[in-house]
N, C-alpha and C positions, 0 to 999 in steps of 0.2 A: 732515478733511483727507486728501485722498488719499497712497497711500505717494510714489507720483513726488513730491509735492509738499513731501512734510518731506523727502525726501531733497535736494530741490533749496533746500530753506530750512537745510537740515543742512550744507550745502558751502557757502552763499553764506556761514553767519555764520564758516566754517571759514576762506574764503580772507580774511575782516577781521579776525578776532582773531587766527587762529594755532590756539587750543585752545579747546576746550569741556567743560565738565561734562553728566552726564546728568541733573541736577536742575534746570540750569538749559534744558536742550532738551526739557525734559520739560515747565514751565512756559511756555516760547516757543509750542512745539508745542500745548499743550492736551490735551497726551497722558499716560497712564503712561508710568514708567520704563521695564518689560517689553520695551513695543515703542518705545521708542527704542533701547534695547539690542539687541534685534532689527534696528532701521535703522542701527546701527552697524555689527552684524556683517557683514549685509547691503554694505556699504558695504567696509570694511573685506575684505570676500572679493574685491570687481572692484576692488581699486587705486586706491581713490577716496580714501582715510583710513588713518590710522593709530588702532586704538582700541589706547585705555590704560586701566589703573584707573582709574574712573568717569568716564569718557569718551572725546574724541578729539584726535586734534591734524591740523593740514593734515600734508601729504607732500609739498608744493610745495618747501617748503626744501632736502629732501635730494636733489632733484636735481641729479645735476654735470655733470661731464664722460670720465668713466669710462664704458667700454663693455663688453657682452659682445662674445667671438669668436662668431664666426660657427657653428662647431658647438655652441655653448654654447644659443644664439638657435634653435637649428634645433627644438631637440625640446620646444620651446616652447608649447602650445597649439595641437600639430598637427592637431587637426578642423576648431578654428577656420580657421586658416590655409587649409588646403585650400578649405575651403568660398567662405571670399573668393577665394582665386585664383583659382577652378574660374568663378564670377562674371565677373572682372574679364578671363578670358581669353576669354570668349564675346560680350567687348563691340568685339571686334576687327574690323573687317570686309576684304575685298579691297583697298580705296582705301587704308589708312589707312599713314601713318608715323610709327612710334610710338618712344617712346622709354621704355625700362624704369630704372628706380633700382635701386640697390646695394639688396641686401637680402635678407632669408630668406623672407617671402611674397611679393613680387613675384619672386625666383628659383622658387618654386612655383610661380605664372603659369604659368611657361613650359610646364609637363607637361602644361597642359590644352588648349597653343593647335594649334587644327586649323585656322585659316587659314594657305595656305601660300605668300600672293599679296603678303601687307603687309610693308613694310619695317621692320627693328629697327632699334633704334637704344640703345647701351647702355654704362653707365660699369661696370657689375658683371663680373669676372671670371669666377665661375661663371655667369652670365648668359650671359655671350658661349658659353664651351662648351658648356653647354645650349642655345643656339641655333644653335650647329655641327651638334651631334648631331642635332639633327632635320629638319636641311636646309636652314635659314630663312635667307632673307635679312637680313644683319646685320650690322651694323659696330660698332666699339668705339670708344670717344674716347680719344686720346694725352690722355697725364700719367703721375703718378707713383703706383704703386699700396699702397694702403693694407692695413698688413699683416690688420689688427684685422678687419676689415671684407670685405676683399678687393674693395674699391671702386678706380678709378681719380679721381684728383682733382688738383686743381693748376691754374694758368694757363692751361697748354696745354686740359687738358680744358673749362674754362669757353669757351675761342675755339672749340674743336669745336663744342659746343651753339650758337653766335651764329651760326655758319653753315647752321643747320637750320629747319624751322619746321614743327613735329610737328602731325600731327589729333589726335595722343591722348598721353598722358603718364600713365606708372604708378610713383605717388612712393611711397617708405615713410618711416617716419616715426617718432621716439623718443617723440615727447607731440602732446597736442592740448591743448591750453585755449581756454576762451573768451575771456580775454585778449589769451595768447600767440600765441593761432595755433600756427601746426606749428611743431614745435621738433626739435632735434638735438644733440646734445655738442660735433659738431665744426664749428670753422668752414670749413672747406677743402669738406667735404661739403656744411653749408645752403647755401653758394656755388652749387656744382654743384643742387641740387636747387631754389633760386630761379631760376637762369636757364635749367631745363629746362621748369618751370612757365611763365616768362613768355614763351617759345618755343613753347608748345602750343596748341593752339587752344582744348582741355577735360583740364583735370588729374584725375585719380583718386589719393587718397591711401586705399592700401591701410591695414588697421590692424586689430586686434581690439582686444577691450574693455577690455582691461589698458593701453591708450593714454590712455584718455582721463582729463583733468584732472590731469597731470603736465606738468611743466613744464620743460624744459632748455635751455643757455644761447642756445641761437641760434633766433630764427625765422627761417622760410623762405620761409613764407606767411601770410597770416591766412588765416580761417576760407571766407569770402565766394570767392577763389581757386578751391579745389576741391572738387569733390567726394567724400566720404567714402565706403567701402565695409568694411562693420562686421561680425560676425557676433552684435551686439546693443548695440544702446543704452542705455547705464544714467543719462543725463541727460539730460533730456529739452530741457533750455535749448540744446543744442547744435542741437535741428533749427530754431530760428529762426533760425538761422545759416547756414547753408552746407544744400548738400543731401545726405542721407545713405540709404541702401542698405543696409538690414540681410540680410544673408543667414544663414541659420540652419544650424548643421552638421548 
């Protein structure tokens, strides 16, 4: 069996039980202990699992509703990060109006973007001044702004977005599952980011590898929606899903 292949037989029996042993994924597998211990760690290093003494547990549970701040988030898997933005902002063209999400690598986006013809369009505070500073045409949506995050959200901001109708949309994102779909802590925000999505013509959900197969309380979107832009895939079940764009740092 190939490793893709216990790893994705390693989270399928993870998200039905809850926990596993390594005697008995050892047995399931057809494998030694050795290297499922190794596909644990494996596993357990990109956010996929928790391993315990002799074996694993999901990590779907302990997802809440708690966030980090926004400087907290920044110095986060910075190669990563860059790498997707650096991506996601060369997919810009003259025609396009686009509309960016609150967040630490779509605000990264923005240092890369050399088109200087296409319309912004944006709920993120630093967002909007980063898009001051470099001259861009840009506008912000009214609402109320969120301190955590430094997102704008609220009614108002949701009737902003109803009045637009984007070529391109650059979401970020708390979780992805094959379930869930894109997820988020807060509701105010999946709000905002499902009806920027269903406003766009083509969504791009920004995201590095530490996203995937977490689970948080709100979906936004499912999978099928948008398009993923990764700086690596570590499940492979997710590309029969949605389309995805690995970028390498």
């Amino acid at each position: 069996m190939l490793t893709s292949e216990r790893h994705r037989t390693i989270l399928n029996l993870l998200n039905s039980r809850g926990s596993i042993t390594v005697t008995e994924l050892s047995e399931i597998l057809n494998t030694s202990e050795s290297t499922v211990r190794r596909d644990l760690n494996n596993l357990d290093d990109a956010g996929q699992l928790k391993k315990v003494f002799g074996g694993a547990v999901s990590i779907k549970p302990t997802e809440g509703v708690s966030e980090q701040a926004v400087p907290t988030r920044e110095i986060l898997m910075p190669d990563e990060k860059s790498s997707i933005a650096k991506y996601a902002a060369a997919l810009i063209n003259d025609e396009d109006f686009v509309y960016i999400d609150s967040g630490t690598t779509t605000a990264r986006m923005i240092d890369f973007i050399e088109n200087t013809k296409a319309v912004f369009v944006t709920n993120g505070i630093i967002h909007a001044q980063k898009l001051l500073a470099k001259g861009l045409n840009a506008y912000i949506t009214a609402g109320r702004i969120k301190a955590v995050t430094a997102a704008v959200i609220g009614s108002e901001s949701i009737k902003s977005l109803s009045n637009y109708n984007f070529t391109k949309a650059f979401i970020g994102t708390n979780g992805i599952d094959i379930q869930a779909g894109f997820t988020t802590p807060d509701i105010e925000e999946g709000i905002i980011k499902e009806k920027a999505v269903e406003k766009s013509y083509i969504s791009f959900v920004l995201a590095d590898h530490s996203k995937f197969r977490k689970v948080f309380p709100i979906t936004f979107a499912p999978l099928k929606k948008c398009c993923i832009i990764t700086d690596k895939l570590l499940c492979d079940e997710f590309s029969d899903k949605t389309v995805i764009r690995e970028v390498t740092p």
